[in-house]
C-alpha positions in Angstrom: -10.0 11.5 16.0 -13.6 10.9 14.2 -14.1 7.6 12.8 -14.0 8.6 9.3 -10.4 9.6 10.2 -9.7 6.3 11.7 -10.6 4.5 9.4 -8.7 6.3 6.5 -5.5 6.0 8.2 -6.4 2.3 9.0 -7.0 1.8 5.1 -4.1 3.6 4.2 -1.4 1.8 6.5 -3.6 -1.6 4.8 -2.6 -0.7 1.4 1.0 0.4 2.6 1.9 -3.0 3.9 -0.3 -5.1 1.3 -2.4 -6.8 3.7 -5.4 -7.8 1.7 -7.8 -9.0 4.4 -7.4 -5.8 6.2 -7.9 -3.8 3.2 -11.2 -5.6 2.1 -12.2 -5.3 5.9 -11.5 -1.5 5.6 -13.0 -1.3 3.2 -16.3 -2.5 4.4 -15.5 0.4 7.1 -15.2 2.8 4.9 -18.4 2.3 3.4 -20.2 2.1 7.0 -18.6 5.4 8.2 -20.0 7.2 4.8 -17.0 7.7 2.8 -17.3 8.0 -0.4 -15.9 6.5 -3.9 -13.9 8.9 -4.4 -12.6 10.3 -1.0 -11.6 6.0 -0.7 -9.3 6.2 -4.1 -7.5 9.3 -2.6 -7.0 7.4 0.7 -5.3 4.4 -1.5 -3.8 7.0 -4.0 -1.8 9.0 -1.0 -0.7 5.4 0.5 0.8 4.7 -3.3 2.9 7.5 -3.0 3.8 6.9 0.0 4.8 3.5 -0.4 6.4 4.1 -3.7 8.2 6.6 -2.1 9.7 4.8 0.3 10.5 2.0 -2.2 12.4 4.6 -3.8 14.6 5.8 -1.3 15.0 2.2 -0.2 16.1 1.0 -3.7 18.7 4.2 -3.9 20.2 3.3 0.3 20.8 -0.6 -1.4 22.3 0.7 -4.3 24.9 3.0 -2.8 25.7 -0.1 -0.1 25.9 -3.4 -2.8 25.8 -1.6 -6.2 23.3 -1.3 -8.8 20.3 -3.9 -8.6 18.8 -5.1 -11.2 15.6 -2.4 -11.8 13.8 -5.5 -13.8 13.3 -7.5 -10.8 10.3 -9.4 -11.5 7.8 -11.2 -8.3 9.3 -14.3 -6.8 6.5 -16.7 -7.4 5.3 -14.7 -11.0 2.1 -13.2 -11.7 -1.3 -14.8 -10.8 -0.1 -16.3 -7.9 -1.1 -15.6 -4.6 2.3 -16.1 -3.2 3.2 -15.0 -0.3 6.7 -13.8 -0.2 
């Protein structure tokens, strides 16, 4: 696999399990192995729908065990935070 690869996949998994320092690290890659703007917002676009995806399905597997969850579910610590949970 060519760098540029590696590192796409890298960013991608980075954005899917919202680890910020790897993603701004990555993204320092990214920029070092010559990939552009926009090949960059279609790395973090695909890992959006992948991660939304699975979200999804995850929400649907809950509801059918424990019944319908509340789809307003807000963050635990509320916004500008940099919680952790």
């Amino acid at each position: 696999m060519d760098s540029k690869t590696q590192v796409m996949v890298a960013l991608g998994a980075a954005v899917g399990v919202n680890c910020i320092p790897c993603f701004d690290h990555l993204y320092g890659k990214a920029k070092e192995v010559g990939l552009g703007d926009a090949e960059i917002r279609d790395v973090i676009l695909t890992a959006y729908k992948v991660k939304s995806g699975a979200s999804t399905f995850l929400k649907h597997a809950i509801d059918e065990q424990v019944g319908t969850i509340d789809d307003e579910a807000q963050p635990c610590c509320g916004s500008g935070t940099d919680c952790a949970c």
